[in-house]
C-alpha positions in Angstrom: -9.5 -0.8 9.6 -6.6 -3.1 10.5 -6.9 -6.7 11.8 -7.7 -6.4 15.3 -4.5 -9.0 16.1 -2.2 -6.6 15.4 -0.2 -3.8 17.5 2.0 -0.6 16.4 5.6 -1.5 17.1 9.0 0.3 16.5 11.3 -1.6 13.6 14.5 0.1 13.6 15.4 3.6 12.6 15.6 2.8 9.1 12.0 1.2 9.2 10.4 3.5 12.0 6.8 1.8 13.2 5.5 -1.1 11.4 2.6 -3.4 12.4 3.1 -6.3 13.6 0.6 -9.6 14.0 0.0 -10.6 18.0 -1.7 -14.0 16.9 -1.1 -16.3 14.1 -2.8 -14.4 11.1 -3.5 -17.3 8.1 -3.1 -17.4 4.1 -7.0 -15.8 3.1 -7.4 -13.9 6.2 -9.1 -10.1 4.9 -5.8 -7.9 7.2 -7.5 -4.3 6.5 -10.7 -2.9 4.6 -12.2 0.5 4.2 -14.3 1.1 6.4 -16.4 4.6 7.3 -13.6 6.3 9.7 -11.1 6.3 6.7 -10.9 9.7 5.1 -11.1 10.6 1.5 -9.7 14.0 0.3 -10.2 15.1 -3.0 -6.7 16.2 -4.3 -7.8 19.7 -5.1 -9.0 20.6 -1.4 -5.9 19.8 0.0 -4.1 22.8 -2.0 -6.2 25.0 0.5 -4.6 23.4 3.5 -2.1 24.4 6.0 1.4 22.8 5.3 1.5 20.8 8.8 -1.6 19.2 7.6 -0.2 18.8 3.6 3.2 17.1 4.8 0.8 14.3 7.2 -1.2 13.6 4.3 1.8 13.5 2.1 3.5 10.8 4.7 0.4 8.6 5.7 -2.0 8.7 2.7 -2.4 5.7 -0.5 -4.0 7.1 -3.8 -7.3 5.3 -4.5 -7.9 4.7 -8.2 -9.9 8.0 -8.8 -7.1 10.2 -7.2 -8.2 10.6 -3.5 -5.9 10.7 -0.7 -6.6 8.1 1.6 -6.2 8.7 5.1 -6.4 5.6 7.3 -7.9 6.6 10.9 -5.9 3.8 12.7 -2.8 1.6 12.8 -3.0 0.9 9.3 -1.6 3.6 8.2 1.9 2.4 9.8 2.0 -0.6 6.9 5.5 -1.0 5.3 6.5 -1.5 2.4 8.3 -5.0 1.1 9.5 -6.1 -2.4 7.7 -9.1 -0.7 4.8 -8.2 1.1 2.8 -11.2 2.7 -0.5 -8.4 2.0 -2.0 -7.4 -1.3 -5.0 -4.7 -2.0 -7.8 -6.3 -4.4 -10.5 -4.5 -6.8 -12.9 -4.7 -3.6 -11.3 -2.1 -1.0 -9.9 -4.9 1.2 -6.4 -6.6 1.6 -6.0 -10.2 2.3 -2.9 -12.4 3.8 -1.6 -14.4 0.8 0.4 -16.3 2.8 0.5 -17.1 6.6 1.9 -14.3 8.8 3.4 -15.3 12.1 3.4 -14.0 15.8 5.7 -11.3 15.7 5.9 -10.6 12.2 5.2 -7.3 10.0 2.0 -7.0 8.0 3.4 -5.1 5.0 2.7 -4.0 1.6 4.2 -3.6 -1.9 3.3 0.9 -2.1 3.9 -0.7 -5.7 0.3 -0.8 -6.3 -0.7 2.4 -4.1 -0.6 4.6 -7.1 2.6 6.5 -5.5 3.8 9.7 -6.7 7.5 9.6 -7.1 9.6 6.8 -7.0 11.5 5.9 -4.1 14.8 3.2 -3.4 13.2 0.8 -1.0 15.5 -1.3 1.8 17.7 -3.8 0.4 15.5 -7.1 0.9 17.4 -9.2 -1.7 15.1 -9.1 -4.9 15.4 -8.1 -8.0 13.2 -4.5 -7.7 14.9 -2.4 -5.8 13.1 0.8 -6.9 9.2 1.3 -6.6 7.9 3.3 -9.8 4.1 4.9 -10.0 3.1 2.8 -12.8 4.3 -0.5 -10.9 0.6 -1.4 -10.8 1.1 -1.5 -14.9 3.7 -3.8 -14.9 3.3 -6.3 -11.9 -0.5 -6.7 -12.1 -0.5 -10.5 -13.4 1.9 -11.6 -10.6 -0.4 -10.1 -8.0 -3.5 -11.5 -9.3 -2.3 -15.0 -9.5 -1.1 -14.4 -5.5 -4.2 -12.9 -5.2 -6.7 -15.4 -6.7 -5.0 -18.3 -4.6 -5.0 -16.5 -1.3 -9.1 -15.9 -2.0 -9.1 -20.1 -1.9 -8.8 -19.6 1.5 -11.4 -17.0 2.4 -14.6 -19.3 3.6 -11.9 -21.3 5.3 -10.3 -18.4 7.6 -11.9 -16.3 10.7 -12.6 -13.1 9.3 -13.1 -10.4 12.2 -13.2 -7.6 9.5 -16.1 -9.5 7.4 -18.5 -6.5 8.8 -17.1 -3.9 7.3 -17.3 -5.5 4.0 -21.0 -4.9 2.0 -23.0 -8.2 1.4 -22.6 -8.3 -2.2 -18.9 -7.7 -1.3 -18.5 -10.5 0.6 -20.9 -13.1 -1.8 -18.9 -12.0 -4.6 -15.4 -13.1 -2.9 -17.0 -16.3 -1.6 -18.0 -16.8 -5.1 -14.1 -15.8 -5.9 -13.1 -18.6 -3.8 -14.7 -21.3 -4.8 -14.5 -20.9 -8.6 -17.5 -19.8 -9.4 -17.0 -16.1 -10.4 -14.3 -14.4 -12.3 -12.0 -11.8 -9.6 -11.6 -8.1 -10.5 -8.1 -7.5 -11.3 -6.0 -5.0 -8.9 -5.0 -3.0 -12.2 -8.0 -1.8 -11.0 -6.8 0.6 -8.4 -4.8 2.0 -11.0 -4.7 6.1 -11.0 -3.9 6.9 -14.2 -2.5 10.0 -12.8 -0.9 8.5 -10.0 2.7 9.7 -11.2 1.8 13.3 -11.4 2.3 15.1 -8.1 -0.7 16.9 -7.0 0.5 19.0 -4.0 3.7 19.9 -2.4 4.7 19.5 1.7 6.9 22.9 0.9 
């Protein structure tokens, strides 16, 4: 599920839909988590499926790090991608802010860690990766983990509307994350080992 201050709002027809924060969302804030509406398909099933429904899943679907397609039910699955995404995924099937994101502005992702299949030329946003590869997760882990590990300082400190989606022993363990006093999974941890090998075809 996506933060609940957000809406679904056309970019630009390079971009298409993005989503976009309607209140001030800060540094720490959890911005989506798995929840019970998401869908998981095993990559085998979809073989046996029509090609109308193989080309949604195709467009709309992240790898999680046993090789399911995940299907977000809502708005989430409208999240860009950015070389410099104010979002990052964690080992605990939630994203968090790790930096403030304004009224008005995109939530977006790095698809650098969604265990891709191909690699695509994303839009021009200035930095030096210009390309997002399938084993990105491989090479870029440490820099996420260090955004990551200071954007969990500010956990406790944020309103966190999508805290009850998250298990108990989720949420104790990133609380502990926070204040020092447990060591946080990686994100190599979402790594598909497969993630580079296409499954299925749209054709």
């Amino acid at each position: 599920m996506i933060h609940p201050k957000t809406e679904l709002k056309f970019i630009s027809n390079d971009v298409g839909y993005g989503v976009i924060a309607t209140e001030f969302i800060p540094k720490g804030t959890i911005t989506w988590a798995l929840d019970k509406l998401d869908r998981e398909f095993d990559p085998e099933k979809v073989h046996d499926f029509d090609p109308l429904y193989r080309e949604i899943l195709d467009t709309y679907c992240f790898r999680n790090n046993q090789g399911q397609l995940v299907l977000c039910w809502d708005n989430a699955r409208f999240v860009n991608h950015s070389f410099n995404s104010n979002c990052l995924t964690t080992a605990y099937d939630f994203e968090i802010a790790i930096r403030d994101i304004q009224p008005g502005e995109q939530l977006t992702d790095d698809y650098g860690y969604l265990n891709i299949e191909s690699p695509f030329r994303g839009i021009d946003e200035g930095t030096k990766r210009k390309v997002v590869y399938p084993n990105d997760l491989l090479k870029y882990h440490k820099v996420w983990d260090k955004q990551l590990l200071q954007a969990f300082k500010g956990l406790s400190g944020c309103d966190q509307p999508l805290r009850t989606l998250l298990s108990d022993e989720t949420w104790q363990k990133a609380i502990a994350i926070s204040k020092g006093n447990a060591e946080m999974d990686s994100i190599l941890n979402c790594y598909y080992p497969n993630g580079d090998q296409k499954v299925f075809s749209a054709q």
